[in-house]
N, C-alpha and C positions, 0 to 999 in steps of 0.2 A: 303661492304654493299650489299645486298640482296632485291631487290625488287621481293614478289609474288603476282598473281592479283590473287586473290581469286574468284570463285563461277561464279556472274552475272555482265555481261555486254550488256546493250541493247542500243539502237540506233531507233529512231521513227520518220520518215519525215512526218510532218502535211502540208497538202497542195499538196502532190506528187496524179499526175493523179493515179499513182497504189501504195497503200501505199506500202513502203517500213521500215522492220523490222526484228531483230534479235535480239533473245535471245542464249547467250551462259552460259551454268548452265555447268561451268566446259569447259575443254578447250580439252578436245580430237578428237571430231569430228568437231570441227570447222575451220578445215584444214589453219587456218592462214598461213600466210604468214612471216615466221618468220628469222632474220639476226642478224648478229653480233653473240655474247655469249646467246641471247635467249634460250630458250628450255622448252618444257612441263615437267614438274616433273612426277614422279611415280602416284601422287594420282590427275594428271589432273588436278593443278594449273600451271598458265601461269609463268615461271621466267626469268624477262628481266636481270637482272644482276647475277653476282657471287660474291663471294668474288676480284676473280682477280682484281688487279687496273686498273686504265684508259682503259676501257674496257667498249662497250656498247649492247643495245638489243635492237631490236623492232620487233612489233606485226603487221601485219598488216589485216588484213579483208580480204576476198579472194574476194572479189566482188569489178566489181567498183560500189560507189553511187551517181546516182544525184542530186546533191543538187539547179540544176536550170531548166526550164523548158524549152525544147529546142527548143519549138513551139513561146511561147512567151516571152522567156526572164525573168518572174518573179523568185523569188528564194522562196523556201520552207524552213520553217523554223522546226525545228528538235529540238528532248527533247534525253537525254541518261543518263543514271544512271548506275554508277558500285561500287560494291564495292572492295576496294584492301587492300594491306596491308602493311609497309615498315619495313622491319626487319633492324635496325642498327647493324652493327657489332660490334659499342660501345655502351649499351643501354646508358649509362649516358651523350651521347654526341649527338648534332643534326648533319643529313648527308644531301645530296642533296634529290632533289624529283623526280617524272615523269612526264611527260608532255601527257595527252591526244589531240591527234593532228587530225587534218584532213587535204589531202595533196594530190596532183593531181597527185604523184605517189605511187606506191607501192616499197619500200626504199631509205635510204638517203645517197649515199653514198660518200658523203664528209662533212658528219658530225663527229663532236668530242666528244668524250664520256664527257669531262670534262667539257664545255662550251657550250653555246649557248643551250643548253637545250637538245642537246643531237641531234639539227636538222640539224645546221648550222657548217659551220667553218670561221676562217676570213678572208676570201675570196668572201664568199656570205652571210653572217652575216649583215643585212639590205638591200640586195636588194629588188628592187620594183619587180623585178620577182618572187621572194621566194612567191607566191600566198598557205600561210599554215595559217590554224588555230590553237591557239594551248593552252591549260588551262595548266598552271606548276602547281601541289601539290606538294610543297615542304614543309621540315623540317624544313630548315636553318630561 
């Protein structure tokens, strides 16, 4: 299975003393932060997986972003729109999805490609530390 992200991805903090925003129209100068089987394609879409089995990828933003105000503790609340795309390797069958996440590092590395959504393993798979956001669009 083959996930590419296609084209646009933005991100928009409403409420941040200095707004903060990006637009990525294509992924080659957006110097991501990229692990696992990741890697930009030739024509500058983002490609988190491969065919390979049990095998994963993530993307991650080269910046960090605040999402709370350090002055007085309120939180900012944030709009992001992307669009992507999920190539199955069987079309006649549903695969897994992606997960858009927000996450107080930059990669997960005792995560499992097959489970937990790509962020966790079962080891930290509900802990109260695990402090991530995370929207799954999946097939299944």
């Amino acid at each position: 299975m083959c996930f590419r992200f296609s084209i646009l991805l933005t991100l928009l903090l409403v409420g941040a003393a200095e707004e903060v925003g990006f637009i990525y129209n294509g992924f080659r100068s957006a110097n991501l932060n990229l692990d696992g089987i990741a890697e930009l394609t030739s024509n500058g879409l983002l490609q988190l997986t491969n065919k390979t089995e049990k095998r994963k990828g993530h993307a991650f933003h080269p910046h960090i972003v605040d999402f709370k105000n350090s002055t007085n503790g309120s939180i900012f609340s944030f709009s992001t729109t992307f669009v992507f795309a999920i190539l199955s390797e069987y079309p006649t069958l549903s695969s897994h999805g992606i997960a858009f996440v927000i996450a107080p590092t930059k990669g997960l590395p005792r995560s499992l490609p097959s489970q937990y959504l790509g962020l966790f393993d079962k080891s930290n798979n509900g802990n109260e530390t695990n402090h991530v956001v995370a929207v799954e669009l999946d097939t299944i």
